[in-house]
C-alpha positions as CSV (number, residue, x, y, z in Angstrom):
1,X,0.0,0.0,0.0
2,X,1.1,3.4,-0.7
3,X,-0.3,6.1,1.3
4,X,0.2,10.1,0.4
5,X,-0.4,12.8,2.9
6,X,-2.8,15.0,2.0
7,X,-2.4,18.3,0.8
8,X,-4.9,21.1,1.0
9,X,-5.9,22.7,-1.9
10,X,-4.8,26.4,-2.9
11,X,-3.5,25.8,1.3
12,X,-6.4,27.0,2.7
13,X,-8.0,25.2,5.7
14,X,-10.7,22.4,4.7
15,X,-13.3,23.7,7.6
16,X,-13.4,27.6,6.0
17,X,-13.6,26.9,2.6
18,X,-16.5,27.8,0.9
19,X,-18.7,24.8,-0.7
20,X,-21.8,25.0,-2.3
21,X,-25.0,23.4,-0.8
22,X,-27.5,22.1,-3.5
23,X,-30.7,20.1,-3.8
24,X,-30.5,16.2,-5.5
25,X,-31.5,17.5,-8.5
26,X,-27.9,19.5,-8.3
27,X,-29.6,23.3,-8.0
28,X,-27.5,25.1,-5.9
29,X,-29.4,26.6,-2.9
30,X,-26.8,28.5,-1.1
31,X,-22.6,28.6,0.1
32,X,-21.6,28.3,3.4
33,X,-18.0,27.0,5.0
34,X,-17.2,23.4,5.0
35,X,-17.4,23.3,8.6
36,X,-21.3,24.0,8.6
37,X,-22.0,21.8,5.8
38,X,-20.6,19.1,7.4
39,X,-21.9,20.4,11.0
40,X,-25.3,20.3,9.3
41,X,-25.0,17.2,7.5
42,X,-26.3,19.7,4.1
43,X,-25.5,18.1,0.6
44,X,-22.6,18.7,-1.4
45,X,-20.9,18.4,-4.3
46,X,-17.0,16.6,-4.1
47,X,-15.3,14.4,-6.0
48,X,-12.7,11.5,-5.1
49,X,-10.5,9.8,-7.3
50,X,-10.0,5.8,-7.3
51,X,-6.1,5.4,-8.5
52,X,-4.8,1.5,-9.0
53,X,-2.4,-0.3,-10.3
54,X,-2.0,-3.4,-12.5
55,X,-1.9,-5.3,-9.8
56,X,-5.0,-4.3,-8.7
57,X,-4.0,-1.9,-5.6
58,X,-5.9,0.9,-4.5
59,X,-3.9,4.3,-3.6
60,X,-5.4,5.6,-0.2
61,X,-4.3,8.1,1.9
62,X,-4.2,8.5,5.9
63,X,-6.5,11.7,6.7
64,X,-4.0,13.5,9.8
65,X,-4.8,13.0,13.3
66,X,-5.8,16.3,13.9
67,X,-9.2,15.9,11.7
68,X,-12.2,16.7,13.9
69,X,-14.0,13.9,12.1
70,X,-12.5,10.6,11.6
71,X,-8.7,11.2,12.3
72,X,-6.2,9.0,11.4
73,X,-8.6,7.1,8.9
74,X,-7.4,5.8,5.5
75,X,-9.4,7.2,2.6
76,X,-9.8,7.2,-1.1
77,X,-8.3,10.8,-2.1
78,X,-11.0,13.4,-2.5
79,X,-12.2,17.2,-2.1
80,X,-14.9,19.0,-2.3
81,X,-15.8,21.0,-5.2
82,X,-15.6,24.7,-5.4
83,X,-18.3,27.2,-6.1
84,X,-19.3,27.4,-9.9
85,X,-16.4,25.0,-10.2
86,X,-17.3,22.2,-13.1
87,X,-17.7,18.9,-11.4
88,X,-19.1,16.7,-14.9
């Protein structure tokens, strides 16, 4: 297994980035911080990538210990998506 720390986009901190919060159908209904959305449990839009090799391994990465949600877990690589950011 190879595991990558993870690196946060554009180095801003995953809880005060802005995210947009939209309806199933995908309309977006409003933007708040990360932290809220997740507080909230509000839908979002993100993406994660699934990287493997011939031999059929999957490339995971450790979240750091200092998450407040899940610390020290190994997870697919991923982010949320940005507002008006192109996500299809």
């Amino acid at each position: 297994m190879i595991v990558l720390p993870r690196i946060l986009r554009r180095g801003a901190s995953s809880w005060n980035e802005q995210i947009e919060v939209v309806e199933i159908s995908g309309q977006v209904l409003d933007v708040r911080s990360a932290r809220v959305v997740h507080r909230m449990g509000l839908r979002h839009r993100g993406v994660v990538v699934f990287v493997c090799d011939r031999e059929g391994r999957f490339l995971l990465q450790r979240r750091s210990a200092k998450r407040d949600v899940y610390p020290s877990v190994m997870e697919v690589p991923g982010e949320h998506c940005m507002p008006n950011e192109t996500f299809r």
